[in-house]
KOLMI-879458 format. One record per residue: residue in one letter; x, y, z of N, C-alpha, C in turn. Coordinates in steps of 0.1 Angstrom, whole numbers, padded with zeros to 4 digits, always signed. Layout:
# KOLMI-879458
AXYZXYZXYZ/...
# end
This chain:
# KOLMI-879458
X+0009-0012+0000+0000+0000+0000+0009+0012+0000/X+0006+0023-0013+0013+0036-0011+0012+0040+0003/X+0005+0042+0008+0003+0050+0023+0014+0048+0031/X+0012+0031+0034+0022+0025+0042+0038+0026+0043/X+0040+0026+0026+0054+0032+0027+0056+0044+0028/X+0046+0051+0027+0049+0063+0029+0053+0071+0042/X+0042+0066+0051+0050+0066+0066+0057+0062+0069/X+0059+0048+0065+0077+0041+0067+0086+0056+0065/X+0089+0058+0051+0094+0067+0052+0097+0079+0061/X+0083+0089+0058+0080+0097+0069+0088+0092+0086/X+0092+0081+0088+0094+0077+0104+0114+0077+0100/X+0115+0081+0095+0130+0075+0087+0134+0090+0091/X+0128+0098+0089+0136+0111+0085+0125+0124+0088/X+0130+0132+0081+0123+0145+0082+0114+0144+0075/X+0099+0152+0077+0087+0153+0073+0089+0161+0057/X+0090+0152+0045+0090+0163+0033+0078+0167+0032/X+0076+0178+0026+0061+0186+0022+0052+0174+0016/X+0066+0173+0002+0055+0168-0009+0053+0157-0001/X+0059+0143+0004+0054+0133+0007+0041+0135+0011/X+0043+0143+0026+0030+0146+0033+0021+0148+0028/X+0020+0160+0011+0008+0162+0005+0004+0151-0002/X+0013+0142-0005+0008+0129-0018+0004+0121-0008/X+0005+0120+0012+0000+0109+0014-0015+0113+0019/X-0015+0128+0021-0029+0137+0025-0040+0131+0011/X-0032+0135+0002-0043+0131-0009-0044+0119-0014/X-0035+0110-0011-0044+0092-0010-0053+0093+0000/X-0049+0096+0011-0061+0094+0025-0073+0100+0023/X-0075+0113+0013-0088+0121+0013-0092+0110+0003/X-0084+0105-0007-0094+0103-0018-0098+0090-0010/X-0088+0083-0004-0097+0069+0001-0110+0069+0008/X-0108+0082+0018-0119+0089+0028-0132+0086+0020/X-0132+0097+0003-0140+0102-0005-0147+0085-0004/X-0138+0081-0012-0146+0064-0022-0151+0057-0010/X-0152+0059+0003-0154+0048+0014-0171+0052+0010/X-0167+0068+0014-0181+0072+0015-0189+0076+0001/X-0182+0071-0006-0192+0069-0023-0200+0056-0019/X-0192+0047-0016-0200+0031-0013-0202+0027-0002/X-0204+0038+0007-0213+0036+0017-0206+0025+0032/X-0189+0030+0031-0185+0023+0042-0182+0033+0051/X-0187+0040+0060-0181+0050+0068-0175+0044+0078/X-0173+0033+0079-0157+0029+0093-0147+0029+0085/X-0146+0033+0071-0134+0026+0065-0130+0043+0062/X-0140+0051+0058-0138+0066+0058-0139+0078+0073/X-0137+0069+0083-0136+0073+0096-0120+0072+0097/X-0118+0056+0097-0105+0054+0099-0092+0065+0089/X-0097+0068+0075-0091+0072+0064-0088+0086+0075/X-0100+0091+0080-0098+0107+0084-0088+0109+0091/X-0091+0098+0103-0080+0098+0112-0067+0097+0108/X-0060+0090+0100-0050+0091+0089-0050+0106+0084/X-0057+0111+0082-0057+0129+0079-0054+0135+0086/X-0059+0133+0102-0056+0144+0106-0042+0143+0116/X-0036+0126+0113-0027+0127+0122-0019+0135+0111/X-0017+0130+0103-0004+0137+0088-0009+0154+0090/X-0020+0160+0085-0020+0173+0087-0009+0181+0097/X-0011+0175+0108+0002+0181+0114+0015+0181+0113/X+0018+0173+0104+0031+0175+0100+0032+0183+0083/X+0022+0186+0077+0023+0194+0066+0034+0200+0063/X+0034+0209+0075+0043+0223+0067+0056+0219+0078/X+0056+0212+0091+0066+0215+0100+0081+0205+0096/X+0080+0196+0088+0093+0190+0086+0098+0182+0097/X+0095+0176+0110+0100+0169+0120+0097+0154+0113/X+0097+0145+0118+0098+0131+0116+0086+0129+0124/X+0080+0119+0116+0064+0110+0131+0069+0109+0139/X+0071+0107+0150+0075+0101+0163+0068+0086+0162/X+0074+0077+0167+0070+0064+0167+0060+0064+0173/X+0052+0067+0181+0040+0064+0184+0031+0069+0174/X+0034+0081+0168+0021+0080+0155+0027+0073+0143/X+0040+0070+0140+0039+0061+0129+0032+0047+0130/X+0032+0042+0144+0026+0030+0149+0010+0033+0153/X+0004+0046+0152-0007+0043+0151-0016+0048+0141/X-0005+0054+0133-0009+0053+0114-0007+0040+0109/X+0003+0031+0109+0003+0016+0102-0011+0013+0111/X-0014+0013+0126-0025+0005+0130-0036+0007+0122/X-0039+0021+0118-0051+0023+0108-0052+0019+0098/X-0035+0020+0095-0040+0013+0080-0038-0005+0079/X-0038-0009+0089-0043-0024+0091-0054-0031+0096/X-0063-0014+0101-0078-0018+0107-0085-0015+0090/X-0079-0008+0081-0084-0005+0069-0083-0014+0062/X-0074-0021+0062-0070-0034+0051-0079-0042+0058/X-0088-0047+0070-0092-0058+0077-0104-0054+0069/X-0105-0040+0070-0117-0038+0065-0128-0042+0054/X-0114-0040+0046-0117-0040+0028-0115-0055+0028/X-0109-0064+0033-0108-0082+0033-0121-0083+0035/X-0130-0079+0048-0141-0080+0054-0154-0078+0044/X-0153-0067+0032-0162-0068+0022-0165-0079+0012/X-0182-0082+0015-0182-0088-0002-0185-0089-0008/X-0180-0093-0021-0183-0084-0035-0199-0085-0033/X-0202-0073-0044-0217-0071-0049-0221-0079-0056/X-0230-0078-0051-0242-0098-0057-0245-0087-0075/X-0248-0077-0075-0253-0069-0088-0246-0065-0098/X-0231-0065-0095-0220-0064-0104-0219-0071-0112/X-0216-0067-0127-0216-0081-0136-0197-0076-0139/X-0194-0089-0138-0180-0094-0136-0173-0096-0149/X-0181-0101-0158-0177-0104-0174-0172-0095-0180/X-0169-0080-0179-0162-0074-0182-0170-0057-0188/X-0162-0051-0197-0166-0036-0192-0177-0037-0195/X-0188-0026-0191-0201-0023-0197-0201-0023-0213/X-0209-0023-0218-0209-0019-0233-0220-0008-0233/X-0217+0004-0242-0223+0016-0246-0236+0012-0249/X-0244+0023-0242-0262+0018-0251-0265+0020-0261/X-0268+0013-0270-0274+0017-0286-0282+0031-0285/X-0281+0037-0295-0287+0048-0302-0297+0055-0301/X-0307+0036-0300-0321+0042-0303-0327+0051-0291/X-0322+0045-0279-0331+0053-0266-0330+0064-0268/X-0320+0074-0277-0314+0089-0278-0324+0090-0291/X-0319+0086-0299-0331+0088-0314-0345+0092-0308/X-0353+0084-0300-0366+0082-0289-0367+0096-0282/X-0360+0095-0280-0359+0105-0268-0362+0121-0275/X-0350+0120-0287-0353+0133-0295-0364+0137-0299/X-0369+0123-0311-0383+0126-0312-0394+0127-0302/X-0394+0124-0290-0406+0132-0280-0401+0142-0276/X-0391+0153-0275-0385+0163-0275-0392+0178-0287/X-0390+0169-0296-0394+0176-0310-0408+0174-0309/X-0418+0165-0304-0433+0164-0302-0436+0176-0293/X-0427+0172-0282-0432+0181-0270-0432+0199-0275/X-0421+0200-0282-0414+0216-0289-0428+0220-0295/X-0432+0210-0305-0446+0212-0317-0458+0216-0310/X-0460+0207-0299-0475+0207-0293-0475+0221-0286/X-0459+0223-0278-0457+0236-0272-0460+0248-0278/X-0453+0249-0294-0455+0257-0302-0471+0261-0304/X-0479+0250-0310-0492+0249-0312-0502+0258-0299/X-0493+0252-0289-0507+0258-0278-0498+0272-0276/X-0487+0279-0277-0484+0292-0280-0491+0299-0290/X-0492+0289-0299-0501+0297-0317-0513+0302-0309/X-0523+0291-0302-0536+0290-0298-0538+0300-0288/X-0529+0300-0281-0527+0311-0269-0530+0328-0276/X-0519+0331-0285-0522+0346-0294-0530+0346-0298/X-0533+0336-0307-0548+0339-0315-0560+0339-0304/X-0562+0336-0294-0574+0340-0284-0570+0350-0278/X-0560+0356-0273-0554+0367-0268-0562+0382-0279/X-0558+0377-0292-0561+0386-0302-0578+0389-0306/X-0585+0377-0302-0598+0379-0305-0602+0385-0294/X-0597+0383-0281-0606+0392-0269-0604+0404-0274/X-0590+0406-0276-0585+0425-0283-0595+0430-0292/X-0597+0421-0299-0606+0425-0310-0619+0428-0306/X-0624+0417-0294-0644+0415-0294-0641+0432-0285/X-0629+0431-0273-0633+0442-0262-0629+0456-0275/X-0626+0460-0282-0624+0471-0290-0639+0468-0299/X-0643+0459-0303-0659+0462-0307-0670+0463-0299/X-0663+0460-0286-0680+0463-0275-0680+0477-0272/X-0690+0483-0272-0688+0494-0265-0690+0498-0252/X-0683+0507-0244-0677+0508-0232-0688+0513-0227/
# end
């Protein structure tokens, strides 16, 4: 796992920026996808992983071993996690989707173009009664 080594690292030496920002932005995006599919222990743990690194962003010191050891621990309650999943019964597995044919869009245009006409039509119908009231109230007299 990037992450993993990445702390390794991090525990080795001085806190580099970029490390810290490339391991900020695996942790957010893992955070993100937990909670696209609906695992929030798995985007809890991700956060916590955020906010221990946030503090080393900008300062350059090394983790101290007790947070490198309880950043690997997260990221071993995270791996238990994702073992712990099982696949989706609704997934089809045989490989990529294939594009939908045409016609549902062809379909679609033409009730588009129906809807545009009938719209137009009851706009026509609309003036022309608009214009005859103008007309009857200018021949009634007042």
């Amino acid at each position: 796992m990037a992450l993993a080594q990445g702390i390794l690292q991090l525990e080795k030496g001085p806190c580099v920026p970029e490390v810290v920002a490339r391991l900020l932005r695996l942790a957010h995006t893992l955070k993100g996808a937990a909670r696209v599919v609906k695992q929030p222990g798995i985007a809890e743990l991700a956060h916590a992983v955020e906010g221990i690194l946030t503090t080393h962003r900008e300062e350059g010191q090394p983790l101290s071993r007790e947070q490198g050891s309880e950043l690997l621990g997260l990221l071993d309650a995270i791996t238990s996690r994702f073992s712990a999943l099982e696949p989706a019964s609704d997934v089809a597995v045989a490989g990529p989707a294939r594009p939908q044919a045409e016609e549902p869009l062809e379909t679609l245009r033409v009730e588009i173009r129906e809807m545009d006409s009938l719209l137009a039509r009851h706009r026509g119908r609309r003036a022309v009664r608009r214009r005859t009231q103008e007309t009857r109230r200018r021949r009634t007299p007042s």
